[in-house]
Structure formats: C-alpha cells, structure tokens
DRENZA-599878 format. One line per 5 residues: number of its first residue (from 1); their letters; for each residue x, y, z of C-alpha. Coordinates in nm, 2 decimals. Layout:
NUM	a	X,Y,Z; ...
# end
This chain:
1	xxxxx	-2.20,0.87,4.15; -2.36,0.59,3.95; -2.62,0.43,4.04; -2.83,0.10,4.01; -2.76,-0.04,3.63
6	xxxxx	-2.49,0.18,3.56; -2.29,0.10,3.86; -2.36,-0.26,3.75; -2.20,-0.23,3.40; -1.91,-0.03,3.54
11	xxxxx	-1.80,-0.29,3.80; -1.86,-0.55,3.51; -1.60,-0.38,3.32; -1.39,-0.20,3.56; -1.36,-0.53,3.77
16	xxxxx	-1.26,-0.74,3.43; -1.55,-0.94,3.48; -1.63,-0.96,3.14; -1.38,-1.18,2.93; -1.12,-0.99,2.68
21	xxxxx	-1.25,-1.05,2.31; -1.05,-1.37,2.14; -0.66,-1.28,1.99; -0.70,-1.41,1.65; -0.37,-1.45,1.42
26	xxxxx	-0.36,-1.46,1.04; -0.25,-1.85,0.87; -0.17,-1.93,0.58; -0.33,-2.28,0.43; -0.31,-2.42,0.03
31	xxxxx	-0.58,-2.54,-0.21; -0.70,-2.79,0.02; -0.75,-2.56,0.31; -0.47,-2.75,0.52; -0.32,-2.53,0.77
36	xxxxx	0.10,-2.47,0.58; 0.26,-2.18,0.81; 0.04,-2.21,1.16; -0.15,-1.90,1.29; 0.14,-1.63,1.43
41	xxxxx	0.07,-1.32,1.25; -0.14,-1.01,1.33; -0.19,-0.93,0.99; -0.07,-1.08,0.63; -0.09,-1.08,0.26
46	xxxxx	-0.01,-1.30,-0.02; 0.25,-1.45,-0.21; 0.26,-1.29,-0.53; 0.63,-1.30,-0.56; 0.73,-1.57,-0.36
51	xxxxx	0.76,-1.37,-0.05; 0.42,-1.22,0.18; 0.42,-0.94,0.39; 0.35,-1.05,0.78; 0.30,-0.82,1.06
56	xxxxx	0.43,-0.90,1.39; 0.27,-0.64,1.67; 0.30,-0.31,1.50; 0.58,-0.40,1.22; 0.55,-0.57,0.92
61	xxxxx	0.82,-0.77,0.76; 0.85,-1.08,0.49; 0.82,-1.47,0.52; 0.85,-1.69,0.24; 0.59,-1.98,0.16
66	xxxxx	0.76,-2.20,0.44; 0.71,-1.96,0.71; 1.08,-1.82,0.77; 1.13,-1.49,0.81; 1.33,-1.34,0.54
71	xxxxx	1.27,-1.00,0.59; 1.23,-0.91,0.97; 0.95,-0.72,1.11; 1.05,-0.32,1.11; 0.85,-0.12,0.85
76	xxxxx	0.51,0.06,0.94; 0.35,-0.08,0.62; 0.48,-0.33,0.36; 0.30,-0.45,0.04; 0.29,-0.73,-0.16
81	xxxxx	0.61,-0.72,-0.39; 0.54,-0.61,-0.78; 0.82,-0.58,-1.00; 1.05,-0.74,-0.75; 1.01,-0.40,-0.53
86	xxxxx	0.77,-0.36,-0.29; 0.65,-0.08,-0.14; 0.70,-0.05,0.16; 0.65,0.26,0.49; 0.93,0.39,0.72
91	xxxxx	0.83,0.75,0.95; 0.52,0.80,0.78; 0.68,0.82,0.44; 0.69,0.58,0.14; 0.95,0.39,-0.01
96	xxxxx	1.07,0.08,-0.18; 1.28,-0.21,-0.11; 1.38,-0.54,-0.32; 1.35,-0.93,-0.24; 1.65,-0.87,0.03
101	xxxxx	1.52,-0.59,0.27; 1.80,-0.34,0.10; 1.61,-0.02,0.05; 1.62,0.06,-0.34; 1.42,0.40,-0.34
106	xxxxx	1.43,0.57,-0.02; 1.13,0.67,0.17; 1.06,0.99,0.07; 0.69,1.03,-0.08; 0.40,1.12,0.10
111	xxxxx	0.19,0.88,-0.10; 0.29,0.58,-0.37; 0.16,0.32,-0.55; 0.32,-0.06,-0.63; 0.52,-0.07,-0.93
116	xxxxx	0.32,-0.20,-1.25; 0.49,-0.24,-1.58; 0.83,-0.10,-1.46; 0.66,0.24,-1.27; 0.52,0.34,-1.00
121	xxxxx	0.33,0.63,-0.92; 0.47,0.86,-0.62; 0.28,1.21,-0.47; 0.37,1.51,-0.25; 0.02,1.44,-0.05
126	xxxxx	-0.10,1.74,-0.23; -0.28,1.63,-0.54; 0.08,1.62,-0.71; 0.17,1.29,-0.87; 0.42,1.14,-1.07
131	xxxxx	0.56,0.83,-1.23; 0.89,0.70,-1.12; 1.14,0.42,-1.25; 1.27,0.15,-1.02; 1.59,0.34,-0.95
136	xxxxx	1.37,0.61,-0.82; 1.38,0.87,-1.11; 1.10,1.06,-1.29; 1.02,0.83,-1.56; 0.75,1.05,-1.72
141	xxxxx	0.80,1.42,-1.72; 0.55,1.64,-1.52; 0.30,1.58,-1.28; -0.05,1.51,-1.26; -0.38,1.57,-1.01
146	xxxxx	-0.41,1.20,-1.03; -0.26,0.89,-1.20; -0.34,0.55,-1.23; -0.11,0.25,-1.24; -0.02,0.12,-1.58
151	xxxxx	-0.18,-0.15,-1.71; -0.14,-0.32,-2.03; 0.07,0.02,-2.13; -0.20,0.24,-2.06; -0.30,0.48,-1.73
156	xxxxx	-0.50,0.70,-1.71; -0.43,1.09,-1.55; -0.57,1.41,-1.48; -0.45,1.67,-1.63; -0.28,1.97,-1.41
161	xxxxx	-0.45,2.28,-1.43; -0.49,2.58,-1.26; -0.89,2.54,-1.21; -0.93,2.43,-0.82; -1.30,2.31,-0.99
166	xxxxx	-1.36,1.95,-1.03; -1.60,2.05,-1.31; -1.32,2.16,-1.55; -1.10,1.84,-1.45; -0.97,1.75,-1.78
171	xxxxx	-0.82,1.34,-1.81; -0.58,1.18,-2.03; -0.49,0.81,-2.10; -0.11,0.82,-2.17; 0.12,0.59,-2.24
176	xxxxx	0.45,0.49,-2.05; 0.64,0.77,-2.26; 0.35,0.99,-2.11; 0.23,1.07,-2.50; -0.16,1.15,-2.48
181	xxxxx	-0.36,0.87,-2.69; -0.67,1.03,-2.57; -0.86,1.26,-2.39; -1.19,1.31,-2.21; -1.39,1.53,-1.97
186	xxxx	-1.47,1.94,-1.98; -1.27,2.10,-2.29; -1.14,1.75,-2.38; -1.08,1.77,-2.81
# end
C-alpha cells in the first residue's frame, strides 16, 4: 500500500493528471528557414538525391522536395539514396531499392552500408563483410573483419585471420579491384 508522497505521485500519474509530453513532427524549411513541406513526419532525412526518407508511425518511405509521397511508407529503415539505390530494411534484414520503390538487391544481409563509388559493403552480422555491385554481386573477392566505404577509390579493411586477438588485427587499404596499396598494424610489411 503506498503511502503519503508516493500515493501522491501515483494518483498524479495513474489519474493522467500530469499532461502527455508535446508530439513533435519533423519539417522541412530552405535557406531562409521558411517552413517548405509543413511538420507531418515522425522522423526524416535529407535530400541528397532528390528524394528524403520520411517516417510515418513505424514505416519509412520517400517524399520528394514538394512533399508528395513518392515512395509510400512500408520499410522498417530507409536511408538517404547514394548511387541512385538506397538502402533500405525489410524483416530485420537489409536490402536495396532504386528512385521507384522496385527492390534492386533483395533484403538479405544482416548488416550493409550505402553505396559509395558503385559498392556497397554488406555483412553476415558476424564480423564477415563484403563488397557488392549494384546488381547485388560480389564485386571484390573475399571477405573481411571489417570494411569501410570507398572514398575517393580507396577503403580501408581488415584483414581475415584466424587470430580471435584484436592485437594481431592486421589492415589493408585496397582499392575497388580489392589490390592491397598498403598495409598497417601487427605483422603489417
């Protein structure tokens, strides 16, 4: 049984006595800070390729820079596109679709990146990654404890090895062929 102050509290909240906290909503505004798609959307991003990713309740889907959907609301996540694809999740798995909602590379990676310079990096969720093409295939051969997006043709990986030690971790910076240019860390030449 509560008592005295606690009893207090618990009515104040139990009894709704206390006001719910505000519902905000994402806008969008330009340069000037005047107000251009009005505040709708539980969560948003930019317009990097002429379309932004919206969320409406628990789904996110695309609106271009006038505020029409284009893409409706039905993915669990949706980034920003890159490489007209953008990444986007469906069942707790990753995929890709392009600027019309069509699903390019199925959702089927437990972790993925956007696509930079043509690739994209995809994983198994178990330090296992790889680089795909954007018709889904394995653009560099192998996989890697880690991988970085490309970026002016370089990324930067760790090597597979069998040593579970972080100490021994050796790294590479390859290029989009996957050719080592160099290398760096424990046993590195």
């Amino acid at each position: 049984m509560r008592t005295g102050l606690a009893q207090a509290l618990y009515m104040l909240v139990a009894g709704s006595l206390i006001p719910p906290p505000p519902v905000c909503k994402f806008t969008f505004i330009d340069k000037t800070g005047r107000i251009i798609i009005e505040p709708k959307f539980d969560g948003a991003s930019y317009f990097p390729e002429g379309l932004a990713p919206v969320r409406v309740g628990k789904l996110w889907g695309f609106i271009d820079s006038s505020g029409t959907t284009v893409i409706k609301p039905q993915f669990e996540l949706a980034y920003p596109f890159s490489d007209g694809l953008s990444l986007i999740q469906v069942a707790g798995l990753y995929g890709y679709i392009d600027r019309m909602g069509v699903i390019k590379i199925m959702h089927q990676f437990k972790s993925a990146s956007n696509f930079q310079e043509e690739l994209a990096v995809d994983g198994d969720g178990a330090q296992r990654y790889w680089y795909i093409d954007r018709k889904g295939n394995e653009a560099i051969g192998g996989t890697f404890g880690a991988a970085s997006y490309f970026f002016k043709g370089v990324a930067d990986v760790r090597l597979r090895s069998s040593s579970g030690n972080s100490a021994k971790w050796k790294y590479a910076y390859i290029d989009g062929k996957g050719h080592q240019i160099s290398t760096y860390g424990p046993g590195a030449n």
